[in-house]
C-alpha positions in Angstrom: -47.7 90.3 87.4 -47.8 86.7 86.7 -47.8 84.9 82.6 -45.5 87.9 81.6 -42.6 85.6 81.5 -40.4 86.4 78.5 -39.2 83.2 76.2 -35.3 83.3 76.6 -35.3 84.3 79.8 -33.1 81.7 82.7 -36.0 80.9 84.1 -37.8 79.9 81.2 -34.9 77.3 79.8 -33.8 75.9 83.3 -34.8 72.6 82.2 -32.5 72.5 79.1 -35.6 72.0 77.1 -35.4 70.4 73.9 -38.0 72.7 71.9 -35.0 73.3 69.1 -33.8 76.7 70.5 -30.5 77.2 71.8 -31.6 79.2 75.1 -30.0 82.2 76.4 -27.0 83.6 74.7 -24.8 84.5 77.0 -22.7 87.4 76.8 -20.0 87.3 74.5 -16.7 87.3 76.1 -13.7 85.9 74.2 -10.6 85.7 76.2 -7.4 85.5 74.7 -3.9 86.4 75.2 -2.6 88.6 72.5 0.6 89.0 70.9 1.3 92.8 71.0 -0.5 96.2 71.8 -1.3 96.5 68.3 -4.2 94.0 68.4 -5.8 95.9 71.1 -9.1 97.7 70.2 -11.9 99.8 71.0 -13.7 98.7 73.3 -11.7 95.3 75.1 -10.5 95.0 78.5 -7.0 94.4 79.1 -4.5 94.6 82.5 -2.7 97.8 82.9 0.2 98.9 85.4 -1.5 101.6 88.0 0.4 102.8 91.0 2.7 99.5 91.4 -0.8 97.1 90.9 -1.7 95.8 87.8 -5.5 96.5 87.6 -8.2 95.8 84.6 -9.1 98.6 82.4 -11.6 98.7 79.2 -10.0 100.9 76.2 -12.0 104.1 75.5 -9.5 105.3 72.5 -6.8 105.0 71.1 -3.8 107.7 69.5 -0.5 107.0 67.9 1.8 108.8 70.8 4.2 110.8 68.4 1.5 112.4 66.6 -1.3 112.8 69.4 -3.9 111.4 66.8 -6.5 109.2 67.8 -6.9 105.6 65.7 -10.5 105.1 65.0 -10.0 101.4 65.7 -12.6 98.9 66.8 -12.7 94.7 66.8 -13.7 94.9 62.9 -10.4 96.6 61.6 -8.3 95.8 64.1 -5.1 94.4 64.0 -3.4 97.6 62.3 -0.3 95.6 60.8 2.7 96.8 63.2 5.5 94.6 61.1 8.2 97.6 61.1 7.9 98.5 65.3 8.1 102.6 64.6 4.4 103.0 65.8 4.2 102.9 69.6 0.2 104.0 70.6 -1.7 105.4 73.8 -5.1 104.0 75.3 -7.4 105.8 77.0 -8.5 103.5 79.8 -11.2 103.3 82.2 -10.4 101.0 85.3 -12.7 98.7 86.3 -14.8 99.1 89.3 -13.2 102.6 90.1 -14.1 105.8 89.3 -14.4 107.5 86.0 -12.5 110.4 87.6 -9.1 108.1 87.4 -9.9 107.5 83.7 -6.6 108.2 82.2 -4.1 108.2 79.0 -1.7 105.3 79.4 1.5 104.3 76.9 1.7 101.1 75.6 4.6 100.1 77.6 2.2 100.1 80.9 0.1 97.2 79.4 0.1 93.8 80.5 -0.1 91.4 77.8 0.4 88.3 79.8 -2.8 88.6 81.2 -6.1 87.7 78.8 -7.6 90.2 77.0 -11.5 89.9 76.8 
């Protein structure tokens, strides 16, 4: 019950400390606001239009719409270089705080890119 504190934990580094470690790591969330649908990935959570709202959604996969092929795409090899504007993709989305059931394929048009990206 008690003394099973674990080092790292919030209530272990309240005081700021000064012991040389660098505490908690918080989670890491990097918001940005990106230039095109191209440098979406695997994985990231961008705004999407649903039903006349615009509503958060995490990116599940990914396909290049003419073919119907997915794009095995994550953060690491992501941006796909886009310069000649023939490729147009689809995201499989899951909306957050809603149901997996309204999980859904989305064209690229429905994304919001004036919103961050995290």
């Amino acid at each position: 019950m008690g003394g099973g504190s674990r080092p790292g934990t919030p209530s272990s580094n309240i005081s700021g400390g000064g012991s040389g470690s660098t505490g908690p790591k918080p989670e890491a969330v990097s918001i940005e606001i990106v230039s095109g649908t191209a440098m979406l990935s695997i994985g990231c959570k961008a705004f999407f239009e649903k039903d006349g709202e615009i509503r958060q959604a995490e990116i599940l996969s990914i396909r290049d719409k003419a073919k119907r092929q997915n794009i095995q795409r994550t953060a690491d090899d992501a941006p796909i270089d886009n310069s000649d504007g023939t490729v147009e993709y689809e995201f499989y989305v899951h909306y957050v705080e809603f149901n997996k059931r309204l999980d859904e394929w989305v064209v690229d048009t429905r994304a919001r890119l004036d919103k961050p990206v995290t």
